[in-house]
C-alpha positions in Angstrom: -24.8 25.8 -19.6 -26.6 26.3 -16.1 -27.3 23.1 -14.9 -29.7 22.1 -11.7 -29.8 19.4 -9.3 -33.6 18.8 -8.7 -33.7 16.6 -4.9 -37.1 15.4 -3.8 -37.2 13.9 -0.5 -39.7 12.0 1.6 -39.4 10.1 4.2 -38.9 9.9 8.6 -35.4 11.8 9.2 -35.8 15.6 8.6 -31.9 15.7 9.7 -31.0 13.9 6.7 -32.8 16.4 4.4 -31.3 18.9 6.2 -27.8 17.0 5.7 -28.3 17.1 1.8 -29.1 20.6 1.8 -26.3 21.2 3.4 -24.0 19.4 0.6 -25.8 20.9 -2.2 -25.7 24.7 -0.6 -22.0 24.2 0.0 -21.5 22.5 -3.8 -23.3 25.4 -5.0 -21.1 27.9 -3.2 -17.6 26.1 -4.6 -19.4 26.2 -8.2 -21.9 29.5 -8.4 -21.4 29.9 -11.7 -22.3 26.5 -12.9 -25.0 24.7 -10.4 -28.3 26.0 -9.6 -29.6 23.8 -6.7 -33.4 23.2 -6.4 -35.0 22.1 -3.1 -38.3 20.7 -2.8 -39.0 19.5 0.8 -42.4 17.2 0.6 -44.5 16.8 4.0 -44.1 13.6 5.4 -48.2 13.4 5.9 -48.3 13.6 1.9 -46.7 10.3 0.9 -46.8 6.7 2.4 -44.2 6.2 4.6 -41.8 3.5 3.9 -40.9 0.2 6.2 -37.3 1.5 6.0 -35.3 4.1 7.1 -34.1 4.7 2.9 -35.4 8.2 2.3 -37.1 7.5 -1.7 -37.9 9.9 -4.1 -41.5 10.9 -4.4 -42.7 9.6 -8.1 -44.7 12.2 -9.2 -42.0 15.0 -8.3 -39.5 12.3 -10.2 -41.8 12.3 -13.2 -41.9 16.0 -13.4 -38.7 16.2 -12.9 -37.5 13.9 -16.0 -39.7 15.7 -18.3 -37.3 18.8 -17.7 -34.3 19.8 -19.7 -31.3 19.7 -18.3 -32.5 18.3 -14.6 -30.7 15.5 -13.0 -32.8 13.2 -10.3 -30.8 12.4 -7.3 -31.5 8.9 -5.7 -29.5 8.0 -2.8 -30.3 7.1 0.6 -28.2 7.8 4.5 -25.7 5.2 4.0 -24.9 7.3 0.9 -25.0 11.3 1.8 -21.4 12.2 3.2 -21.1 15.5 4.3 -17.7 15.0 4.8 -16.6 14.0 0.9 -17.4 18.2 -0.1 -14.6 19.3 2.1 -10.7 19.2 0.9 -8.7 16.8 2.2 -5.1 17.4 4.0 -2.1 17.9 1.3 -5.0 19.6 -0.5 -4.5 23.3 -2.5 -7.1 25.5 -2.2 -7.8 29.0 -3.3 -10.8 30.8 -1.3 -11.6 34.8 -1.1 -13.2 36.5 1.9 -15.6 38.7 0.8 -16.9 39.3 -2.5 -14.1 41.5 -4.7 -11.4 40.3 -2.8 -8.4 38.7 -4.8 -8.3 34.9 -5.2 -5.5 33.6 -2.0 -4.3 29.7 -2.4 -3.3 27.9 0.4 -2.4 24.3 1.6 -4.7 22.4 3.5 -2.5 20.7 7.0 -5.7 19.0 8.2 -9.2 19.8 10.0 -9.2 21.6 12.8 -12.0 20.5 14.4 -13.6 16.7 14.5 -15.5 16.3 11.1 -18.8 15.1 12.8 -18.7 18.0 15.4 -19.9 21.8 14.9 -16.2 22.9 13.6 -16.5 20.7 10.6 -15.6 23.1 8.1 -12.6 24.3 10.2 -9.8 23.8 8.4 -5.8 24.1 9.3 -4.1 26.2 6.6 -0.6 27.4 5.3 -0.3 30.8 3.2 2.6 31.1 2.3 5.1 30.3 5.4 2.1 31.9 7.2 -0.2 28.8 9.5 -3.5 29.7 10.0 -7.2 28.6 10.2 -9.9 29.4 8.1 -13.9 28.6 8.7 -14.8 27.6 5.0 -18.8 28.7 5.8 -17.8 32.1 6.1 -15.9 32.1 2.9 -17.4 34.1 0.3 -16.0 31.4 -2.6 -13.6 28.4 -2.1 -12.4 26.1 -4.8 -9.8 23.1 -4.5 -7.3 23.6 -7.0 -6.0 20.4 -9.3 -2.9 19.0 -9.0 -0.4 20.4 -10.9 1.6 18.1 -13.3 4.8 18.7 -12.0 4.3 17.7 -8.5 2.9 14.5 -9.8 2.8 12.7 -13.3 1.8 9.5 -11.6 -0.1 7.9 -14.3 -3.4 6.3 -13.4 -3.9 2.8 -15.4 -7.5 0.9 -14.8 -7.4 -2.5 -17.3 -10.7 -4.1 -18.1 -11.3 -7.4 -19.5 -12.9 -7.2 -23.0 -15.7 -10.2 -23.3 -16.3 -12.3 -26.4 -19.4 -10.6 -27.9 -17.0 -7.5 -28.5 -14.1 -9.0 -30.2 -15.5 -8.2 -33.5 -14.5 -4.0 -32.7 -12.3 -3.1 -35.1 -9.8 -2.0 -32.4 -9.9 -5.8 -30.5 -9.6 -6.5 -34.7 -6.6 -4.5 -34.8 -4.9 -5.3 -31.5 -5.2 -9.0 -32.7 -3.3 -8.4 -35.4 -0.2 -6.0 -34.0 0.0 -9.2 -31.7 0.4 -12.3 -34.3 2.6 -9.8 -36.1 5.0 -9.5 -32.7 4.5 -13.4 -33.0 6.2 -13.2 -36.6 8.9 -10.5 -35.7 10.4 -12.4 -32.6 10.0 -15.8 -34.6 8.3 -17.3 -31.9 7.0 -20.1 -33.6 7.7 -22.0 -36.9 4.9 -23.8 -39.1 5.0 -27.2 -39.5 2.4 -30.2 -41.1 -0.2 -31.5 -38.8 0.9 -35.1 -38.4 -1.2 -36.1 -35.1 1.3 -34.7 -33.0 -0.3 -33.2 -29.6 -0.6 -30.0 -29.6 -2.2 -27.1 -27.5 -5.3 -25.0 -28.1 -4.9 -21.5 -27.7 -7.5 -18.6 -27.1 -7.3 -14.4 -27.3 -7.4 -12.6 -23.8 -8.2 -8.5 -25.0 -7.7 -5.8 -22.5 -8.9 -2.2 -22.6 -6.5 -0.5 -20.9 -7.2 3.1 -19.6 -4.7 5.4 -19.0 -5.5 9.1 -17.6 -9.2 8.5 -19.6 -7.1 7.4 -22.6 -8.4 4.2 -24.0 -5.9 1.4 -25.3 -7.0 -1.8 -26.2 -4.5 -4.9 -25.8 -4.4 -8.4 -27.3 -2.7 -11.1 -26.2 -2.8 -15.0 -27.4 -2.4 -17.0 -24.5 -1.8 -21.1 -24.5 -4.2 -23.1 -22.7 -0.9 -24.5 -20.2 -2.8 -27.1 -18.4 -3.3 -29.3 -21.2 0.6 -29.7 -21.8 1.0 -32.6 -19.9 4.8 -32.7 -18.7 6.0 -31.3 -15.8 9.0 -28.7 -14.9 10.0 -26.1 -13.3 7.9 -23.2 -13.5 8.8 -20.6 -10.4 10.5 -17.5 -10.9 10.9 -14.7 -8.1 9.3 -11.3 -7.8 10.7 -8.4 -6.0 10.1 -8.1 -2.0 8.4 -5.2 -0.1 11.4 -5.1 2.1 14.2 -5.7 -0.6 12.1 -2.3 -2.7 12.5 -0.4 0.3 16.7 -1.4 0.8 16.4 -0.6 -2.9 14.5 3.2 -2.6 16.8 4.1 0.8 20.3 3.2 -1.2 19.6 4.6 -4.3 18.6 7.5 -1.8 21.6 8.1 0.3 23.6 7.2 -2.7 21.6 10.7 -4.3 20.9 8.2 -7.5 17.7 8.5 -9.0 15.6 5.8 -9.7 14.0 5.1 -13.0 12.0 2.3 -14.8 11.6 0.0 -17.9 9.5 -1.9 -19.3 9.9 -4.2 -21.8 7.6 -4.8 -24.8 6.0 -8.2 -25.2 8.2 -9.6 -23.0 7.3 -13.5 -22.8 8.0 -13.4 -26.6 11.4 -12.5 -26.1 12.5 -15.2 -23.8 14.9 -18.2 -24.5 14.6 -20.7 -27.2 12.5 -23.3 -25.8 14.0 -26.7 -24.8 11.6 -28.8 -25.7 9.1 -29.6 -28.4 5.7 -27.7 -28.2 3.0 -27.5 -30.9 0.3 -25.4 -30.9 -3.1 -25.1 -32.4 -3.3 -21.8 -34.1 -6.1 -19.1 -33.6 -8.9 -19.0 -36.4 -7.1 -15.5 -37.8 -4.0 -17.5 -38.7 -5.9 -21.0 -39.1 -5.1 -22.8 -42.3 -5.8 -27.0 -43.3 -3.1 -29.1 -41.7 -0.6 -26.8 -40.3 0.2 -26.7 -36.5 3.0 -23.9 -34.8 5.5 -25.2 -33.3 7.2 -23.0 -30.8 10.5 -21.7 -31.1 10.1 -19.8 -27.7 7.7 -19.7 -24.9 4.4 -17.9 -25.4 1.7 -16.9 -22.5 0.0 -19.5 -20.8 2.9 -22.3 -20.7 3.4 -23.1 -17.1 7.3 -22.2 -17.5 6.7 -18.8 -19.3 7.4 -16.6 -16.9 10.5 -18.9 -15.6 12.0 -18.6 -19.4 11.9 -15.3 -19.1 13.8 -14.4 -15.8 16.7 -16.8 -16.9 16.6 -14.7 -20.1 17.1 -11.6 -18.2 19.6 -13.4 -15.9 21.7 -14.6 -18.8 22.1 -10.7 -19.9 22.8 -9.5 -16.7 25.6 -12.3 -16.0 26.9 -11.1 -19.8 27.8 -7.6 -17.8 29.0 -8.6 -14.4 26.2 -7.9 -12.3 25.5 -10.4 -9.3 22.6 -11.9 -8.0 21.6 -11.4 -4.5 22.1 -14.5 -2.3 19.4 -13.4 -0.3 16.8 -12.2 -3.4 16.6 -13.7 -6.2 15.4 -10.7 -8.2 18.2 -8.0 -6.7 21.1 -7.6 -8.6 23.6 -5.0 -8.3 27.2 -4.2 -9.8 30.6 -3.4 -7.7 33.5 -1.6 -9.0 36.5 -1.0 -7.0 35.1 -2.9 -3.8 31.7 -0.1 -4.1 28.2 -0.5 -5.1 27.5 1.4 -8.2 24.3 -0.2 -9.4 21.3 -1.7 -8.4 18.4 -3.6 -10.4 15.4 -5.1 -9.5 13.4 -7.6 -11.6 9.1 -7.6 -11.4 8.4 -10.1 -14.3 8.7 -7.7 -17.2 8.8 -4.5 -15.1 12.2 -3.5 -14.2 13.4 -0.5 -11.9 16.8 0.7 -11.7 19.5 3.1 -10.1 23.3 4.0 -10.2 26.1 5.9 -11.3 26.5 6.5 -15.4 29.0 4.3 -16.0 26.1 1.4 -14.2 23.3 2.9 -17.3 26.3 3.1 -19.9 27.7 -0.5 -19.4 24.4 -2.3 -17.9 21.1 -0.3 -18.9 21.8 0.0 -22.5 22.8 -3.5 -22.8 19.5 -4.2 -21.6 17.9 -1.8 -24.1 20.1 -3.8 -27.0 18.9 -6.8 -25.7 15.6 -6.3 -25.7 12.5 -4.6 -26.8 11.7 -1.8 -24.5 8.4 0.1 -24.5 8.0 2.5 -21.6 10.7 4.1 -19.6 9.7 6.6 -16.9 12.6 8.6 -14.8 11.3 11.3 -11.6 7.7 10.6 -10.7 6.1 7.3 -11.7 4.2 4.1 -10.4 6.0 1.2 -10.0 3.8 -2.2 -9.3 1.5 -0.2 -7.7 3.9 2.3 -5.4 4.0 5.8 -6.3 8.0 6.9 -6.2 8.6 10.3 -6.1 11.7 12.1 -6.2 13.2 15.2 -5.2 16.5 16.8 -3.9 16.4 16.3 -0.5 14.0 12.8 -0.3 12.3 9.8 -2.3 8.6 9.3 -1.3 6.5 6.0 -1.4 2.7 6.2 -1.3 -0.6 4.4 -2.4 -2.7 7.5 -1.8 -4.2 7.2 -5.5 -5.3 3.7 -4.9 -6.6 4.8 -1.4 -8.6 7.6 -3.1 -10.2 4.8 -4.9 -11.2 2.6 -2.4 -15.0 2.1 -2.2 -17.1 1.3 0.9 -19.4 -2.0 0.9 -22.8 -0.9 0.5 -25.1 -2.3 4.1 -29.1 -1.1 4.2 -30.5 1.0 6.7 -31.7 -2.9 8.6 -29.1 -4.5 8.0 -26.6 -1.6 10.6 -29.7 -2.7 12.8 -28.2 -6.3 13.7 -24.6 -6.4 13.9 -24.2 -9.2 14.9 -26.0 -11.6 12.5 -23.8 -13.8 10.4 -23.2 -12.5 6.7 -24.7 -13.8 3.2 -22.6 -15.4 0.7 -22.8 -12.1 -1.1 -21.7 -9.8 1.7 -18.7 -12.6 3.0 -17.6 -12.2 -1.0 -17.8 -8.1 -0.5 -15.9 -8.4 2.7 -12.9 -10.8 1.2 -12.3 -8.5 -1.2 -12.3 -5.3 1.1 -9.9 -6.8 3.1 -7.4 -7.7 0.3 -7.3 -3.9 -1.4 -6.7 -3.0 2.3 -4.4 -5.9 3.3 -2.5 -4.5 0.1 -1.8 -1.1 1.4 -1.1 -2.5 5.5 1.6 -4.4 3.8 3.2 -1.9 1.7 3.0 1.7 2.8 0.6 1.7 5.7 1.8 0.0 9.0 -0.9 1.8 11.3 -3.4 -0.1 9.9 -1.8 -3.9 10.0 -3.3 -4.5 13.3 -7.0 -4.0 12.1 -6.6 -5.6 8.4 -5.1 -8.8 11.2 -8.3 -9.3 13.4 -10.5 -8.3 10.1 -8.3 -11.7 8.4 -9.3 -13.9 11.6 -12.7 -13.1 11.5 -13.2 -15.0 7.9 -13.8 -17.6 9.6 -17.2 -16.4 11.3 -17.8 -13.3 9.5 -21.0 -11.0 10.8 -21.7 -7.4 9.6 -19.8 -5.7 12.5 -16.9 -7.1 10.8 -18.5 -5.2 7.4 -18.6 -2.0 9.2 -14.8 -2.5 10.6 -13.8 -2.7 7.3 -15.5 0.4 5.7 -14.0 2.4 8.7 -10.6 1.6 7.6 -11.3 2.2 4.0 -12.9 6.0 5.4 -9.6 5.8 7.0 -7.4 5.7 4.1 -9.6 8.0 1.8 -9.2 9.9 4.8 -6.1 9.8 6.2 -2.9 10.0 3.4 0.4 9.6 4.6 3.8 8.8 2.5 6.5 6.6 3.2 10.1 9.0 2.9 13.7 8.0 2.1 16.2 11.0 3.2 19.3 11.4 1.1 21.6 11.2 3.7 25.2 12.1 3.2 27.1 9.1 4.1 26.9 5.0 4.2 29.2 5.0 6.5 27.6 5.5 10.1 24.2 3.0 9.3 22.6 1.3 12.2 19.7 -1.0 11.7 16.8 -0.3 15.1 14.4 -2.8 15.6 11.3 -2.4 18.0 9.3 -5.1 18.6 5.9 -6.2 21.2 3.2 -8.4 21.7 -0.3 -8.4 23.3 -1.2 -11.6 24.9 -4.7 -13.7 24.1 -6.0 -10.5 22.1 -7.2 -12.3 19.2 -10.6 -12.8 18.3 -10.2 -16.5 19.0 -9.5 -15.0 22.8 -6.2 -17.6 22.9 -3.9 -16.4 20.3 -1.9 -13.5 20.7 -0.6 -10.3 18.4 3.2 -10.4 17.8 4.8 -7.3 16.0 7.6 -5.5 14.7 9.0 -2.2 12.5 12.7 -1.8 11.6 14.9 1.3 10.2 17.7 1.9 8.6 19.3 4.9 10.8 22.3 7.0 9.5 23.5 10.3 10.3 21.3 12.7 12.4 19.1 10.1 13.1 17.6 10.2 9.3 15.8 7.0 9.0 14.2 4.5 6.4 11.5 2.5 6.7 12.3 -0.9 5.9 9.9 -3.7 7.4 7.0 -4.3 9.5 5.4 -6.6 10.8 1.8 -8.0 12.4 0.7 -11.5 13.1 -0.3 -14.0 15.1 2.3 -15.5 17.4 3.0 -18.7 16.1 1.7 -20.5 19.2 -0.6 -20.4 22.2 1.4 -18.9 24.9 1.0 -18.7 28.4 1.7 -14.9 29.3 2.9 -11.3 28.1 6.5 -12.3 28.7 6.4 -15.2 26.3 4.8 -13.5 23.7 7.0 -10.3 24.1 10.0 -13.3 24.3 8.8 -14.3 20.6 7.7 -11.4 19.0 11.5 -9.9 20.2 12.8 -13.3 18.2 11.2 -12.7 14.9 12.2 -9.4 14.7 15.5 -9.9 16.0 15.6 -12.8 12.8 14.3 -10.4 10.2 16.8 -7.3 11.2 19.5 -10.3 10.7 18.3 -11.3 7.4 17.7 -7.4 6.2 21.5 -6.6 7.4 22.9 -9.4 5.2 21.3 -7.7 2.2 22.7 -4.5 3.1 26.2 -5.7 4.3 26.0 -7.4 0.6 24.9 -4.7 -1.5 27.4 -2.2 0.2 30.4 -4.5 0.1 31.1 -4.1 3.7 31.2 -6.0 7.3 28.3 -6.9 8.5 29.7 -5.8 12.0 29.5 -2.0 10.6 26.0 -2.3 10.5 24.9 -2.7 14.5 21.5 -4.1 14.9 19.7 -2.2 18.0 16.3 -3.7 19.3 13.8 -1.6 21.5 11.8 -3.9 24.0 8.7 -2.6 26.6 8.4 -5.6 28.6 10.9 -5.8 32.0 10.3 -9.0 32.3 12.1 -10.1 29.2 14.7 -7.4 29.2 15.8 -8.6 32.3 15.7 -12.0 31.4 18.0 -11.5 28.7 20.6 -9.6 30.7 20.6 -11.7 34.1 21.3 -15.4 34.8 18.0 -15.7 36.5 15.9 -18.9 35.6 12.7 -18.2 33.9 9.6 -20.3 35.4 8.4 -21.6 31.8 10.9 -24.0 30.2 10.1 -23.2 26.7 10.2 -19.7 26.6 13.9 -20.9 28.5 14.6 -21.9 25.0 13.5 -18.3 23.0 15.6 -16.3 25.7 18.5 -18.9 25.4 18.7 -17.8 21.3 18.1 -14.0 22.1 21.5 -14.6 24.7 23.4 -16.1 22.0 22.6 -13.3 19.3 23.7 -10.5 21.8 27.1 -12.9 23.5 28.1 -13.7 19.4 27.7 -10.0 18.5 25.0 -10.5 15.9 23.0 -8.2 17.9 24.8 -4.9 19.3 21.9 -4.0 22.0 18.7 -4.7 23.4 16.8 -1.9 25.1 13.6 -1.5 27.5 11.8 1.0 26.4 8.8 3.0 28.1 5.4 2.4 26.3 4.9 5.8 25.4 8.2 5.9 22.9 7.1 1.8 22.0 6.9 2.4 17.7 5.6 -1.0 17.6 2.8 -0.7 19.9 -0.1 0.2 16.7 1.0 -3.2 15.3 -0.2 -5.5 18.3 -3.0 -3.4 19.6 -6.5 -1.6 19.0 -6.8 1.8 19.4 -3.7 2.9 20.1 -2.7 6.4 18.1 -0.6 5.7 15.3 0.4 9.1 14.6 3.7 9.6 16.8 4.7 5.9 14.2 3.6 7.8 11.2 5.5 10.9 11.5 8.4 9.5 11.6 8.3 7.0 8.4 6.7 10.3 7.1 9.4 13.0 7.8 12.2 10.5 7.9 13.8 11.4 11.2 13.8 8.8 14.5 13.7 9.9 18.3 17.1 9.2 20.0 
């Protein structure tokens, strides 16, 4: 069915209807065969002009235009129209011909090859086969960007949404209710019992619709009210670190194990016998005169729930030897022979995995007995919220799905107009939550943006739309810019180094006293194959008096957490940690020769940072520390605006580190 796009415009800016033309001509020339684009350009003397810059529909072309079959009326306005958003995007396949009759080519998109608000625009960067080349996509006669194909990514894509009250009479929130009280029945979570003014907790439904590659599944859970039980214990239990994952993904990498996951089904309900007397007040499905539950296990809501679960999981992986981490509470792993041949890692219910077959035989399908499993997902898959890809030669980590998703905060034509005016309750709400979806991806796969996402956290407390705009550039910047995280399989265990950069930039803060501190560590084997294992960017943890004292501390911390990420390593591997040397990268003189003469240094206290740094290097915990020019400084996008991040990237990206 030939559909048409029927765009009205009025209004000061003739660029922008120009702008919009543009996108709709090139839309039209990806689709010919299905959009039919209709222009209708009103004088600006014909219509009242409006106080704004918004470009508005005219009504009368609007009312026409709604009358018609199978017309759509656009409204949008400059902050929306995005020229860019037509063009494919770099890891991108695309299949273009020349000239009409030509055959169909594909190709992979490397990047742009011009800036994407200059007059090469639509240059793109291209690979045909082992062939690189460039290709002007306005003198195409036909260009398409191809989908994904399934085997280079089954990454499934879940969006949950919170069902409210006035739909819980649905028959599938009917059914889900049910599948859950009868899980309550099969794991005999709680026993029935006489109401005999004994206290007891109220309870209430929490229903999900889950939605899974556009496939709808609705969820029901019965969750107690925990605040009104009135005793108190212990309720913590760990979840996995970012850096302890990563140790995880680069072992299981060299190792050439591949990593899969588990999850287990209805998990709470499957915990330990609870230690204690609990009644509860049952929902209205299962309501009868005089009866309370009283709880044989732990259900959701009690304050210990998720704590009764992890020693669950615990007591079954004690049952086959494995050991817990010292270091991680949620790392476990199983030695045979003096040599690591399994690892497992706890995230509440979601567990992920790697090893040797005799590690799945004797500690996977114990699990599996133990427990009732639902999904289990092996190759490609997303694992809380990382997408883990694996191949031959390398494991990738990436949140480019989530970055694809990431939506800019709507501001109004006068609002870009002052800058510098403080923001509305609304708009400081906005901005808190743009800065946690980004802070999310700085701390997990995307280093060269930790800097920004740290003077966007510091400005919370004095928030004004400049701030706003800052954080829509960086969410461009990840729609933009996608970049993966890779683990090499390297051949050996045996020749691993840990390299630790680290710098500071002193009273560059927006306070204008406090000052950046960062640092990025790698695990380096063979052929200087690296792994990405931590990062770092905050604020020094005082006010310091000048570049060498911040340099001083920022060294320090990341000196500490290469220390603390060897004694994981050293742990999991079974081995010294003296075969693990610890190699730190420094730009500042000042401190590296503080470190290696017996000069006094004029401030006393940093006399005190340089004395520890001394005793790391004289005791041997640390093998070396470097000066470094600031051109080869990796660290340098974590304490600094501006500075290019793409030399950092390409390493964590192709997995290989400079000498």
């Amino acid at each position: 069915m030939e559909r048409s796009w029927h765009c009205n415009w009025t209004g000061r800016k003739n660029h922008l209807c120009k702008t919009w033309k543009y996108l709709c001509q090139s839309f039209s020339k990806q689709n010919p065969q299905t959009w039919q684009i209709v222009l209708q350009d009103t004088s600006l003397n014909a219509v009242e002009q409006s106080d704004d810059d918004d470009i508005q529909p005219a009504s009368t072309q609007s009312s026409q235009a709604e009358s018609q079959e199978n017309i759509d009326v656009i409204e949008t306005s400059p902050s929306i129209v995005n020229v860019k958003s037509i063009f494919p995007k770099k890891e991108d396949t695309i299949s273009f011909k020349r000239v009409p009759g030509e055959t169909w080519v594909e190709a992979k998109v490397l990047g742009r090859a011009g800036k994407a608000t200059g007059k090469y625009q639509s240059w793109m960067n291209i690979k045909v086969g082992e062939a690189e080349t460039c290709v002007n996509l306005d003198d195409l006669d036909e260009w398409k960007i191809l989908e994904k194909s399934p085997d280079t990514s089954n990454v499934q894509e879940e969006v949950n949404i919170i069902i409210p009250t006035k739909r819980h009479q649905e028959l599938s929130v009917i059914n889900a209710k049910n599948k859950e009280l009868n899980l309550l029945k099969e794991f005999q979570v709680y026993t029935e019992v006489p109401h005999q003014q004994q206290n007891a907790i109220s309870t209430t439904w929490v229903i999900t619709e889950k939605h899974v590659n556009n496939i709808s599944h609705t969820k029901a859970r019965l969750v107690a009210r925990g605040f009104e039980e009135d005793q108190n214990f212990q309720a913590d239990s760990p979840t996995v670190e970012r850096s302890t994952l990563r140790i995880f993904v680069s072992i299981s990498s060299i190792k050439n194990w591949s990593c899969k996951t588990i999850d287990v089904k209805s998990a709470f309900l499957q915990g330990q016998p609870i230690n204690r007397e609990d009644y509860l007040i049952p929902p209205p499905e299962e309501r009868t005169g005089g009866v309370l539950w009283k709880l044989n296990k732990v259900i959701y809501g009690l304050n210990d729930a998720a704590r009764n679960w992890y020693q669950s999981v615990l007591s079954e992986l004690e049952k086959v030897n494995c050991q817990q981490s010292k270091f991680d509470p949620a790392l476990f792993y199983l030695h045979k022979q003096g040599e690591v041949i399994g690892l497992f890692l706890i995230h509440v219910d979601d567990f992920i995995y790697a090893g040797t077959k005799e590690f799945e035989d004797d500690v996977i399908n114990h699990i599996k007995t133990a427990f009732k499993i639902g999904t289990e997902n092996e190759g490609n898959f997303k694992y809380i919220g990382l997408n883990i890809k694996q191949c031959e030669a390398v494991i990738t980590v990436d949140q480019n799905p989530f970055a694809e998703q990431l939506k800019e905060v709507p501001i109004t034509s006068k609002r870009l107009m002052k800058k510098f005016d403080n923001l509305n309750q609304i708009e400081q709400q906005s901005l808190r939550t743009a800065i946690g979806q980004i802070n999310w991806m700085a701390s997990q796969t995307r280093p060269d943006i930790a800097f920004d996402v740290l003077e966007l956290s510091m400005s919370m407390k004095e928030p004004k739309v400049v701030h706003l705009l800052n954080a829509n550039k960086l969410i461009k910047k990840l729609r933009t810019e996608s970049y993966l995280m890779s683990y090499p399989r390297m051949k050996t265990t045996q020749q691993l180094k840990i390299v630790v950069y680290t710098d500071a930039s002193f009273a560059n803060l927006p306070d204008s006293v406090s000052s950046a501190g960062g640092h990025i560590i790698f695990l380096v084997g063979e052929g200087n194959q690296s792994c990405v294992l931590s990062w770092l960017s905050k604020k020094i943890k005082r006010v310091v008096k000048s570049t060498s004292e911040a340099e001083a501390l920022a060294l320090l911390e990341g000196l500490e957490n290469a220390l603390y990420l060897r004694e994981i390593l050293a742990e999991i591997l079974s081995c010294k940690k003296d075969d693990i040397p610890i190699k730190a990268y420094v730009d500042s003189r000042n401190v590296n020769e503080a470190i290696h003469s017996t000069k006094l240094i004029v401030e006393k206290r940093l006399r005190i940072d340089i004395a520890n740094i001394k005793q790391m290097l004289k005791e041997r915990e640390i093998d070396e520390i470097n000066w470094v020019s600031t051109d080869k400084q990796l660290a340098d996008t974590l304490t600094k605006r501006g500075v290019h991040c793409l030399k950092l990237m390409n390493i964590i990206q192709e997995g290989i580190i400079e000498n």
